[in-house]
C-alpha positions in Angstrom: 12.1 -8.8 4.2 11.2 -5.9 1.8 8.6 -4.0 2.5 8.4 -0.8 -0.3 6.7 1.3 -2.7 7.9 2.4 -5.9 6.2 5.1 -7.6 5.3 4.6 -11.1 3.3 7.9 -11.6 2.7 10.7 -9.5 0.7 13.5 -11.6 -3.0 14.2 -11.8 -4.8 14.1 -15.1 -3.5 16.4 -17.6 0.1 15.5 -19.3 3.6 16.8 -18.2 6.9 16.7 -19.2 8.3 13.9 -16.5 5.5 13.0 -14.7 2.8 10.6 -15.6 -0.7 9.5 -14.1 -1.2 7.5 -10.9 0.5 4.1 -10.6 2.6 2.2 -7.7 3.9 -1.1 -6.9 4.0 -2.3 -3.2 6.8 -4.7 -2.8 6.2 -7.4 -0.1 9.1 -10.4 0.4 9.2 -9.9 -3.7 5.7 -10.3 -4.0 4.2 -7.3 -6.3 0.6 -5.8 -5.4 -0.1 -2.9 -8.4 -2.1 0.1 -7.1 -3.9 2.4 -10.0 -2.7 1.6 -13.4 -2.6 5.1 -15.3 -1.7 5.4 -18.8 1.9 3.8 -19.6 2.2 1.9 -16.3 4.0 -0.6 -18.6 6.4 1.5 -20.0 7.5 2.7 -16.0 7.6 -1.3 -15.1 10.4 -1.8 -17.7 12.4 1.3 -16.7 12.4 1.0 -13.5 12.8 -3.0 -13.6 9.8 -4.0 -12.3 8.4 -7.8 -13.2 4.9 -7.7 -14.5 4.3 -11.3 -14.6 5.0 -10.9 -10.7 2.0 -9.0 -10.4 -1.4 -10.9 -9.5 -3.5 -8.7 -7.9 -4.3 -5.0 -9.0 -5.9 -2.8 -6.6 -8.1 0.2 -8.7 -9.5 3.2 -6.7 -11.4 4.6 -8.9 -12.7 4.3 -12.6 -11.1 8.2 -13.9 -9.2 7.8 -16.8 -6.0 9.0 -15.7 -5.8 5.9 -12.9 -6.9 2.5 -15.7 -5.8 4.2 -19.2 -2.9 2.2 -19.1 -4.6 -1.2 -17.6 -6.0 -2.4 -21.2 -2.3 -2.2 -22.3 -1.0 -4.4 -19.5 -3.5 -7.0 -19.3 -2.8 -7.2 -23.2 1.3 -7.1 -22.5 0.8 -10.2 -20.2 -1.3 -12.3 -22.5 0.9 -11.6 -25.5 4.1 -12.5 -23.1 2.1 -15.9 -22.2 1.1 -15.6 -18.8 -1.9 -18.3 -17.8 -1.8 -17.9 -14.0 -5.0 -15.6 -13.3 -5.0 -12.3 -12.6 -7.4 -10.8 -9.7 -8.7 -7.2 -9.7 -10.2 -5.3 -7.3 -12.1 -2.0 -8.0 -15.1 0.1 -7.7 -18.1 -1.3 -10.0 -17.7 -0.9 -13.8 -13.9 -1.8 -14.2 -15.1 -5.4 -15.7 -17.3 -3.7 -18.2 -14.7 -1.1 -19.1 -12.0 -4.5 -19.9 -14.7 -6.6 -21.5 -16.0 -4.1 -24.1 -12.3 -3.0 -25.0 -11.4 -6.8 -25.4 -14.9 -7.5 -27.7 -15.0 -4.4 -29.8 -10.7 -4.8 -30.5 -10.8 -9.0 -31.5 -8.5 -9.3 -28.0 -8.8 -13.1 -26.5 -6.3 -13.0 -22.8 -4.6 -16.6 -22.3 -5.4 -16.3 -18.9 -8.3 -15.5 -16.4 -9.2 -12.1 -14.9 -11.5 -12.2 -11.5 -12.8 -9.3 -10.9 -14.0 -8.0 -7.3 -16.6 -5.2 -7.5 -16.3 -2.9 -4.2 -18.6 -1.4 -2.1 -17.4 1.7 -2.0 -19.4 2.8 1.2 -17.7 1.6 4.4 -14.2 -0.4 5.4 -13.7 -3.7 4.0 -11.4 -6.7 4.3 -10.9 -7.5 0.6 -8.2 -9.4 0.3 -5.2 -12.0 2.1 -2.9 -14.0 1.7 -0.1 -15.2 3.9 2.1 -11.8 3.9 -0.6 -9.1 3.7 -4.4 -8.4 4.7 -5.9 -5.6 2.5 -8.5 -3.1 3.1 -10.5 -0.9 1.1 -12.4 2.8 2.7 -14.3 5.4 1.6 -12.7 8.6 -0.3 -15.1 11.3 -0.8 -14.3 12.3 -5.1 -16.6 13.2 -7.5 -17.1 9.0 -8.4 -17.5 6.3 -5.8 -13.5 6.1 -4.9 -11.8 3.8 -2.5 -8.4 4.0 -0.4 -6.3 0.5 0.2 -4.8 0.0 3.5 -2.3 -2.9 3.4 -1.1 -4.1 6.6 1.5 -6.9 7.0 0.3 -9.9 8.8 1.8 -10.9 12.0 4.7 -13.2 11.9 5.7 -16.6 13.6 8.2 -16.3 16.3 11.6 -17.9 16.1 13.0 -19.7 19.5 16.7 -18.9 20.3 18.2 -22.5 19.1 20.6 -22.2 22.4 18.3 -21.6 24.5 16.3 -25.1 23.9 19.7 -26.9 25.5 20.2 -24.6 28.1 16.9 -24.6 29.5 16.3 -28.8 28.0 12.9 -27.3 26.3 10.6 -30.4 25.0 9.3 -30.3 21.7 6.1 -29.8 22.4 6.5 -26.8 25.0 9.1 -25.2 21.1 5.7 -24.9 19.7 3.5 -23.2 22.6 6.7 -20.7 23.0 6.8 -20.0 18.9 3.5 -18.9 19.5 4.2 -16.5 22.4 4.0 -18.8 25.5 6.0 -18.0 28.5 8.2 -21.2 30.2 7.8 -22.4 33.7 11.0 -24.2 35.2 10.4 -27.3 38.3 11.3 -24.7 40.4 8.7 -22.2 39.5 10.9 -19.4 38.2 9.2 -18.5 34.8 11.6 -17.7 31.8 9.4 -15.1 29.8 8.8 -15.5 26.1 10.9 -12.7 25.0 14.3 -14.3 26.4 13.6 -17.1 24.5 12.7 -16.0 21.1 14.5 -13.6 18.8 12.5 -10.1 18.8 9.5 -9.9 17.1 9.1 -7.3 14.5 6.2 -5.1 14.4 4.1 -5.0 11.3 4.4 -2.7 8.6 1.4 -1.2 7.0 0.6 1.1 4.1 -2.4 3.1 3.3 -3.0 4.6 -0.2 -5.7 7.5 -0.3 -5.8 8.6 -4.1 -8.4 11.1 -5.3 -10.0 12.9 -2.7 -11.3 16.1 -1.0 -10.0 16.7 2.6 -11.7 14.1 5.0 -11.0 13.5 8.7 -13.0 10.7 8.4 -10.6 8.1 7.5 -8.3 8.8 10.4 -9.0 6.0 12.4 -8.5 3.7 9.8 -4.9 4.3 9.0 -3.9 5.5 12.3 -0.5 5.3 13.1 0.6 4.0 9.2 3.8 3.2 8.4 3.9 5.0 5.7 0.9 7.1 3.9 0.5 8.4 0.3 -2.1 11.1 0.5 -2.9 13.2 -3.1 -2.1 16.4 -2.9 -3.0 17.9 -6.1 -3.0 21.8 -5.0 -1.1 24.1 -2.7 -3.2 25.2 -0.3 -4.3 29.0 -1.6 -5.9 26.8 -4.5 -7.9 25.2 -1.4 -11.4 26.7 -2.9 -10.1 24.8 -6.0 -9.3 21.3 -4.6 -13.0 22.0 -3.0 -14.3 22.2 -6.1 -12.7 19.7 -7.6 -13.2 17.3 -4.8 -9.3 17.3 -4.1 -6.4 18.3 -1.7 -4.0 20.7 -1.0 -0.8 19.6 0.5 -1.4 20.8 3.8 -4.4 19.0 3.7 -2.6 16.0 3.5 -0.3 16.7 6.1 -3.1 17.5 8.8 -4.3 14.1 7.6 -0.6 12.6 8.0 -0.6 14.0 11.4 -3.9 13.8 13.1 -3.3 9.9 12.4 0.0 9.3 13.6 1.4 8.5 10.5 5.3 7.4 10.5 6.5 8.9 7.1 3.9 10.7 4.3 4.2 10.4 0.4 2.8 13.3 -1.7 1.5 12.9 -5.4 -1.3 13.9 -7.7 0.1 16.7 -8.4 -1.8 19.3 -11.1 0.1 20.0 -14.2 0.1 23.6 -13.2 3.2 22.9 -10.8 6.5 22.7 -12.7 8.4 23.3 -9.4 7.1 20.7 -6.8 8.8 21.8 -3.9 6.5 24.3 -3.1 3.8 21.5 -2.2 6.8 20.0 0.1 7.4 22.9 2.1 3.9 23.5 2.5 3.2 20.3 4.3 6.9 19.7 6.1 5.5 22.9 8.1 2.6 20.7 9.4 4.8 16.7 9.1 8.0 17.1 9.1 8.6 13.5 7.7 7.2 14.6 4.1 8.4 13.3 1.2 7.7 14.2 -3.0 6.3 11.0 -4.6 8.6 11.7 -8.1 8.7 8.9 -10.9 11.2 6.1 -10.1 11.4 6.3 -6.1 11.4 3.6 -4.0 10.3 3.9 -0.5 11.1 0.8 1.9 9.9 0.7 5.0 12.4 -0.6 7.8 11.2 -3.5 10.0 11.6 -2.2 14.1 11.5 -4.7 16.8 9.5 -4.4 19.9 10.9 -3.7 22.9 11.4 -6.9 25.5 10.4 -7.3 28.8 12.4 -8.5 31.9 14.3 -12.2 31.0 12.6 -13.8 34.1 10.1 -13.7 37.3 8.9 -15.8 40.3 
């Protein structure tokens, strides 16, 4: 089952040549979750093949132009295209005003609904589920109330070993206690344990996107041990005083972050127009976490499912 991120935009505000404003797409058993919708979000989706009508929930960190400039023109793409089925987003407070006034002032009508979820921007949330993902929103510390998303994939049923239902003549009803992780006791009390009768189980995958935001150690525990982090990292790090300022990072910032929290792979982006040559901002954090990658326009990232490891087959 897919589990991957495609990165529509990685640059910070200003314009460059090749790179454009913060946008992804998280990929879930083809189910599409957008994350920060920067100006032409729509014109990455049809490059890089990407289904908008797919899409029915939006995830918005913050309310800074260069993360919802291009959300007017999609909301507008879909209704023109048809689409009915609602459309759920879930932001800081002052995205619905921001759509509505756009909408009244420019004679738009949408054929379809838009439910909008104001965030409390202050603590960890659950703010969203369905039946492959839980999301969660966390504090950033920016200049505007920001939010992170952690999406972690939800647990999944466990499959019994067909052969293994004759050999050990397993009624129906003990299939469904062992799907959901019970152990078999034979007449003569040896116990088969669950894991030599069901395929291994897959761990969950998880994702946690910190956009805008000054170094904060802070949020560790809530994405520790990620799958797979993107963490802004607008500045090298001798432009630290900068990023301060500025309520940014640097890329070894990021990397510290990537590494106090056990992260398995970390995703750069954000990155200040004043970078023509991003590897720089690479090296820079590989020297903290190895496993670094640059977020560049176009890349998908998928993230492997790993199986647990089993215990002994059977005991007394």
């Amino acid at each position: 089952m897919r589990f991957e991120v495609t990165i529509l935009g990685s640059s910070s505000a200003l314009p460059t040549h090749g790179r454009f404003p913060t946008s992804q797409v998280l990929n879930v058993d083809e189910h599409l979750y957008l994350i920060d919708c920067g100006e032409g979000t729509q014109w990455r989706m049809l490059e890089y093949q990407i289904k908008k009508n797919k899409i029915n929930e939006i995830f918005i960190t913050h309310l800074h132009g260069d993360h919802v400039f291009g959300l007017i023109g999609l909301l507008t793409s879909l209704s023109l295209s048809g689409r009915t089925d609602p459309i759920r987003m879930f932001s800081p407070k002052g995205l619905e005003d921001i759509i509505r006034v756009h909408l009244k002032y420019s004679g738009g009508n949408l054929r379809f609904p838009m439910i909008f979820q104001e965030l409390d921007t202050t603590k960890k949330q659950l703010i969203f589920g369905d039946n492959r993902v839980e999301v969660f929103s966390f504090p950033l510390k920016h200049r505007i109330p920001t939010c992170g998303f952690l999406f972690k994939e939800k647990p999944k049923p466990l499959n019994i070993i067909p052969s293994q239902i004759e050999r050990y003549n397993i009624p129906v009803p003990q299939i469904k206690t062992i799907k959901q992780g019970a152990d078999l006791e034979l007449p003569d009390g040896t116990v088969i344990l669950n894991e030599a009768l069901t395929f291994p189980k897959t761990e969950e995958r998880s994702f946690a996107f910190c956009s805008d935001t000054s170094y904060d150690e802070s949020i560790v525990p809530t994405i520790e041990g990620v799958s797979l982090l993107y963490h802004e990292a607008t500045f090298l790090h001798e432009n630290a005083d900068l990023a301060k300022e500025t309520m940014h990072s640097t890329a070894k910032q990021a990397a510290t972050i990537a590494k106090k929290a056990g992260a398995i792979q970390l995703v750069l982006g954000h990155y200040s127009s004043r970078y023509k040559d991003l590897q720089p901002l690479r090296d820079e954090a590989r020297e903290i976490f190895p496993n670094t990658l640059l977020g560049k326009e176009g890349m998908t990232i998928s993230v492997e499912q790993k199986t647990e490891k089993t215990r002994p087959a059977t005991k007394k």
